[in-house]
N, C-alpha and C positions, 0 to 999 in steps of 0.2 A: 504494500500500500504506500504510494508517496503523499506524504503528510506535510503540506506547508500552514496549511490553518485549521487549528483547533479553539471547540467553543469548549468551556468547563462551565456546567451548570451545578450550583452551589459552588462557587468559588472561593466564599468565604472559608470554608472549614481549612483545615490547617494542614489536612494530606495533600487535598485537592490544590490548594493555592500553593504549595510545594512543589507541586506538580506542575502547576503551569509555570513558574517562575522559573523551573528547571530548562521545561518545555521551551520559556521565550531564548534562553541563553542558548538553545542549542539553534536557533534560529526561524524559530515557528514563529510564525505571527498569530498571536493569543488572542483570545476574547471570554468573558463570560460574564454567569449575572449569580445573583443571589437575591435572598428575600427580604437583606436588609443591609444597612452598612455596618459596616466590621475595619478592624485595626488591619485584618490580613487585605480587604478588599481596597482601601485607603489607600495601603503598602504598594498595589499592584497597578492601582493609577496613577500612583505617581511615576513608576516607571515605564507609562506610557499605554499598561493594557487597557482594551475598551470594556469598560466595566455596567453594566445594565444591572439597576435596583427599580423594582423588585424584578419577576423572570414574565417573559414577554415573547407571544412567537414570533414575531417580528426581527428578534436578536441572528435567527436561523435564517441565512442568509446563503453562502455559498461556502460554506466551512469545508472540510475533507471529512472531518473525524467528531463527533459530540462524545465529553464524556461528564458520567454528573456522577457525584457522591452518594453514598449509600442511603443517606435518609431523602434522597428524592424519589419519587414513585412515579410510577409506569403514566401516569392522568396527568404530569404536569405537562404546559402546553408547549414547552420548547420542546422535550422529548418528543411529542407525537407531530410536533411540524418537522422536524427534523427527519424521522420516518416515513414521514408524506413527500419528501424531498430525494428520498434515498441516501439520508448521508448517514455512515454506518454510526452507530449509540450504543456506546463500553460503558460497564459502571467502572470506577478507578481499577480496583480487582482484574478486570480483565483487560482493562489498557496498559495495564504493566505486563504484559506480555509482548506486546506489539512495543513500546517507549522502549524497556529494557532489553529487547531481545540481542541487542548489536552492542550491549553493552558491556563491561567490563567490573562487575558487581561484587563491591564488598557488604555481602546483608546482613544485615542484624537482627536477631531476633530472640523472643526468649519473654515470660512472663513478665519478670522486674528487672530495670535496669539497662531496657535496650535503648531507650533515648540517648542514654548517661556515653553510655559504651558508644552509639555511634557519633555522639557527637567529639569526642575524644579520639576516637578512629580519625575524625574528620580534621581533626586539628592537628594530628599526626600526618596525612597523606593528604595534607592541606594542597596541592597540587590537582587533588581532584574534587569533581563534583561532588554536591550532595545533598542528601531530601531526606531531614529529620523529623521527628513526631515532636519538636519542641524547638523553643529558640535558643539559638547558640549565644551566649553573651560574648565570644568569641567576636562572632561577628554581625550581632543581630537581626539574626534571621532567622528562619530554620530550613532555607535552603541556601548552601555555596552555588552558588549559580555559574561554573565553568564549564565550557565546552572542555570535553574532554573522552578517551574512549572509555576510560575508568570512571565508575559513580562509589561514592557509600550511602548505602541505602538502610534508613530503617525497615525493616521488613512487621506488616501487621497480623498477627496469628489468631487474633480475633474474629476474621472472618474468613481464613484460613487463606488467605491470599497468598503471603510468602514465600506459598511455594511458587509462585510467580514471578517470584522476583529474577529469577537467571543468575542463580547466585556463581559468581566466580568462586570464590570464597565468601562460605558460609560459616558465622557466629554466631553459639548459642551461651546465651546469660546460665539460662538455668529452662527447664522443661513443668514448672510445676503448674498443676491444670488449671486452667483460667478460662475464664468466658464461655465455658461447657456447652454454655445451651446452644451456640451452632455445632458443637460435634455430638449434638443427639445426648448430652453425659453419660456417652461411650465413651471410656477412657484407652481402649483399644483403636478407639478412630484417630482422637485426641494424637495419640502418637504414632499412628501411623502416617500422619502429615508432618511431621519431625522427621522419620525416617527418610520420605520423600524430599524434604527440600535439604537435607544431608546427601542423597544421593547424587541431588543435581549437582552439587558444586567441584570443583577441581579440589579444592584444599577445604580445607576444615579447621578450626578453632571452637572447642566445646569446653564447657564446665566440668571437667571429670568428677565433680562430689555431687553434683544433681543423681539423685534417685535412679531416675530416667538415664540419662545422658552415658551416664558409668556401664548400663550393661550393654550398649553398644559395642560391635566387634566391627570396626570400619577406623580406614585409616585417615589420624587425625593429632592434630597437634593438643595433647590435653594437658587444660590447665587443673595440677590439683591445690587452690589457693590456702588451704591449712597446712602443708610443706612446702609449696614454691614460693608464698611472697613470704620474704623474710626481712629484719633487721628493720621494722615501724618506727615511725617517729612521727607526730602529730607535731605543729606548731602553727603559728601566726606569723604571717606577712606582712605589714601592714595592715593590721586585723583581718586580713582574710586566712580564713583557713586554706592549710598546707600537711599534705603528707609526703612522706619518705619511704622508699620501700626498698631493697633487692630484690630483682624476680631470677627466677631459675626453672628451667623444665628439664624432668628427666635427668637431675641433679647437676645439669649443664648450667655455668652460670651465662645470665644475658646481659644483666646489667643493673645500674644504679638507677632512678627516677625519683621525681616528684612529679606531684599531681594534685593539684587544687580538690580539696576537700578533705573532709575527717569520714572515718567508718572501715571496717573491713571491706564490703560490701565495693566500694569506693575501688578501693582499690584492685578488686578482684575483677570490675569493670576495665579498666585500666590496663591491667596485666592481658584479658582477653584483646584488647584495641593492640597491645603492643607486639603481641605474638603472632596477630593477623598481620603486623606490617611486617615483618621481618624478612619476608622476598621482595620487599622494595624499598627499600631504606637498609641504612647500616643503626645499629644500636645508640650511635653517636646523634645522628640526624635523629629520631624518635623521640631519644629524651626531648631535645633541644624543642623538638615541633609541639610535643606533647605539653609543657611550660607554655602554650599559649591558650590552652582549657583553662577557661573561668567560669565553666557551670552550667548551666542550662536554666532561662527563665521556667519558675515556678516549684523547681527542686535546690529545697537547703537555700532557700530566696529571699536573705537577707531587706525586709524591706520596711523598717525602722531599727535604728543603733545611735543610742544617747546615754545617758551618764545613768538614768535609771530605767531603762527597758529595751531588751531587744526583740524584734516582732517578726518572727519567718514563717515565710508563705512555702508547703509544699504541696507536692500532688500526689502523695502516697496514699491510695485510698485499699488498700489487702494490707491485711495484719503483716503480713511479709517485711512488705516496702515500708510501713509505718515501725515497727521495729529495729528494722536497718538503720534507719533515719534517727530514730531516737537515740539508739547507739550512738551517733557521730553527735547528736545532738549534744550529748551527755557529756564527750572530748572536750566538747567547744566550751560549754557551762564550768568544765574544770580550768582552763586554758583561762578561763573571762574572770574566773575565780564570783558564778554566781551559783547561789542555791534553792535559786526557786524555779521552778518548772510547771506552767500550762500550760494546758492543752486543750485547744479545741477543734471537735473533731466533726466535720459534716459525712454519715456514712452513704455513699454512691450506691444507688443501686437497690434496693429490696432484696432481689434474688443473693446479690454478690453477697450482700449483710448477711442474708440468713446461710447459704451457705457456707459461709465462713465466721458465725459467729462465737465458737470457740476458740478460734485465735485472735479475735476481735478483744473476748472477754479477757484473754494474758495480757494482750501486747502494750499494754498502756501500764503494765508496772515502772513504778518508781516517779511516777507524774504526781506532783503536788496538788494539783489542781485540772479537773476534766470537766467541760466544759461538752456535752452530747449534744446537736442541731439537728432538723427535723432531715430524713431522711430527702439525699434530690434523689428524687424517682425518676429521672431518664425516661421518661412516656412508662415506665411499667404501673400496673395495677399496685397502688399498695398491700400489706402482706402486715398482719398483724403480730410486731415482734416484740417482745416482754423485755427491754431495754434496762429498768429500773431492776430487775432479778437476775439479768447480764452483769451489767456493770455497778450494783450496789456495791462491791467493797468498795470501789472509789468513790464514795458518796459526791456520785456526781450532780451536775447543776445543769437542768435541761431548760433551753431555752430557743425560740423561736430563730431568733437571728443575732447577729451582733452589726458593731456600729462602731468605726475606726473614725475618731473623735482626735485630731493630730496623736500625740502619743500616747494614746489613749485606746483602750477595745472597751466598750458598752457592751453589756451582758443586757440582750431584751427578752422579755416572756409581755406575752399583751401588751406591746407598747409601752409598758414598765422596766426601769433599769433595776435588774439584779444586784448587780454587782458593777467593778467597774476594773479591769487590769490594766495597771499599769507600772508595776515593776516585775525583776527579774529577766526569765525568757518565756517570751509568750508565741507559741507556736500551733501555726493551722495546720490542718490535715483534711486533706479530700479532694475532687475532681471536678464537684461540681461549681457552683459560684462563689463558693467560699473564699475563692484569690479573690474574687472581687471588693468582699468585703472588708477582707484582711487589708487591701489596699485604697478602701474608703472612695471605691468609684462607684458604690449602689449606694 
């Protein structure tokens, strides 16, 4: 198919508008619409794409290729003019087969922690493309927009796409089962789409202590991060956090590093991004590239620091990732030399809460303060969860919304202030609007 113009309906979401951004660098001429204005849509006319709010058949013109994101449906009117036109209509999913097929694919993938990994990847083999599930504070965005034959590619396992990704070399964080309800919660399905986009790739970079990943007999570079990274050292940069590691595989030493952030977890991202470059770069170049990782917006997001409160925004929304986080959290609070710890937590999802609400109920050990908001239900049906019998030992404080007041977080229940935090370290957790709030733009 020769593809000089492509429409992206919903262009605002963050896969999608990655996507096009990528798209415009390789020299497509872009267009799309969405339903409303967005920071990503903003982003995209400023650099020239033609942007249509809200979506209009009208937009469906003489394109090559239509592709719209997952939450558009079959009835919206650009999709069925487009089809009345003959111009062929991919959801994202399936246009990465035809985008990525001639490309040179470093993927990422893996329940927690693939953002983190490929944006570090990216900063590493910063010479090529790349299409992240977040923005790189590196270089604010979440796509490197370089033509080039190589991409590093987040890869999405949520809708099982990844195996579409064409992986050159394939990276997996960790295998533990997520987003079930598209694999039927067949956990036999679940991995047998691991299996598959492991078989596509040339080389391989996996988690050798994942459950999963370990009884794998396939050849691959495996990290085991409780013996390979060694010789830790946590500190402060100029208040940012900084660690220090030795990685080693297969008792071979590779090298010395840092890498912006506190936590094992951190690191073990890190060590995965470093072992995936190592047929293109020497050990000297990685370090050096890898020193330009400063995090990724909305994870460990520092986003108030004063003499009496620090306020961070994350998106760790599975006990996993909120654990992980708390861990590095915990660094930093000793490093800051402070001893108070809240938390509030908005839980994503009905289904993901309820299935996972025994590590829900652990994971919040050693929090002074918890802080429970009403469930974002993602379009699902709510599901009636006993919250208060979950999480009473931490005599939590449940409240409708909160209210970032300059440094300040309002605790509200009925348009009454609870409470009100404002010292220590006060940290958000969740996916859905909670960044918002945490950063006082609702």
């Amino acid at each position: 198919m020769d593809i000089k113009k492509i429409h992206f309906v919903g262009i605002g979401g963050i896969g999608i508008s990655g996507l096009a951004r990528y798209m415009q660098a390789q020299g497509i001429d872009i267009s799309g619409s969405d339903i409303a204005v967005s920071s990503s849509t903003n982003y995209l006319k400023s650099l020239g794409v033609n942007i249509s709010i809200p979506h209009n058949k009208s937009n469906i013109t003489s394109q090559d290729l239509v592709i719209h994101s997952a939450i558009i449906r079959d009835n919206n009117e650009e999709l069925i003019e487009a089809k009345k036109k003959n111009i062929p209509v991919l959801s994202r999913s399936e246009a990465l087969k035809i985008i990525l097929k001639q490309k040179r694919v470093f993927s990422v993938c893996g329940a927690h922690g693939k953002s983190s990994t490929t944006a570090m990847l990216s900063s590493i083999l910063n010479k090529y493309g790349a299409i992240i599930g977040a923005e790189s504070k590196e270089f604010g965005s979440n796509v490197r927009a370089k033509k080039n034959k190589s991409i590093v590619f987040e890869a999405d396992e949520s809708d099982g796409s990844f195996i579409n990704s064409n992986p050159y070399c394939a990276i997996v964080t960790n295998a533990e089962p997520e987003h079930m309800e598209y694999y039927n919660y067949d956990l036999d399905l679940f991995h047998s789409y691991y299996k598959k986009f492991l078989k596509k790739a040339k080389t391989r970079v996996i988690n050798a202590e994942d459950e999963f990943l370990s009884t794998l007999k396939i050849k691959a570079l495996r990290l085991l991060p409780s013996k390979d990274i060694r010789d830790i050292k946590h500190y402060l940069c100029d208040d940012e956090p900084y660690s220090s590691f030795s990685l080693y595989n297969n008792d071979k030493f590779i090298g010395d590093f840092e890498v912006w952030g506190f936590g094992f977890h951190t690191l073990s991202n890190a060590s995965l991004a470093i072992l995936a470059s190592l047929d293109d770069l020497d050990s000297k170049e990685i370090k050096e590239n890898l020193l330009n990782y400063k995090g990724i917006k909305k994870r460990f997001d520092i986003v108030c620091n004063n003499n009496r409160c620090i306020m961070i925004d994350d998106y760790a929304h599975h006990p996993t990732e909120i654990k992980s986080t708390l861990d590095s959290i915990k660094y930093y609070a000793k490093l800051k030399k402070i001893d108070k710890l809240s938390v509030i937590w908005q839980p994503h999802k009905y289904s993901r809460t309820i299935n996972n609400i025994d590590g829900f109920s652990k994971c919040f050990k050693g929090v002074d303060k918890l802080i429970i908001l009403p469930v974002w239900r993602a379009y699902e049906e709510p599901i009636d969860i006993d919250f208060y019998g979950y999480f009473r030992k931490y005599s939590p404080l449940f409240a409708d919304e909160i209210n970032r007041n300059g440094s300040k977080i309002e605790i509200l229940k009925d348009n009454n202030i609870l409470d009100v935090l404002d010292s220590g370290l006060i940290v958000g957790f969740g996916a859905g609007d909670i960044t918002y709030q945490m950063r006082g733009l609702i």
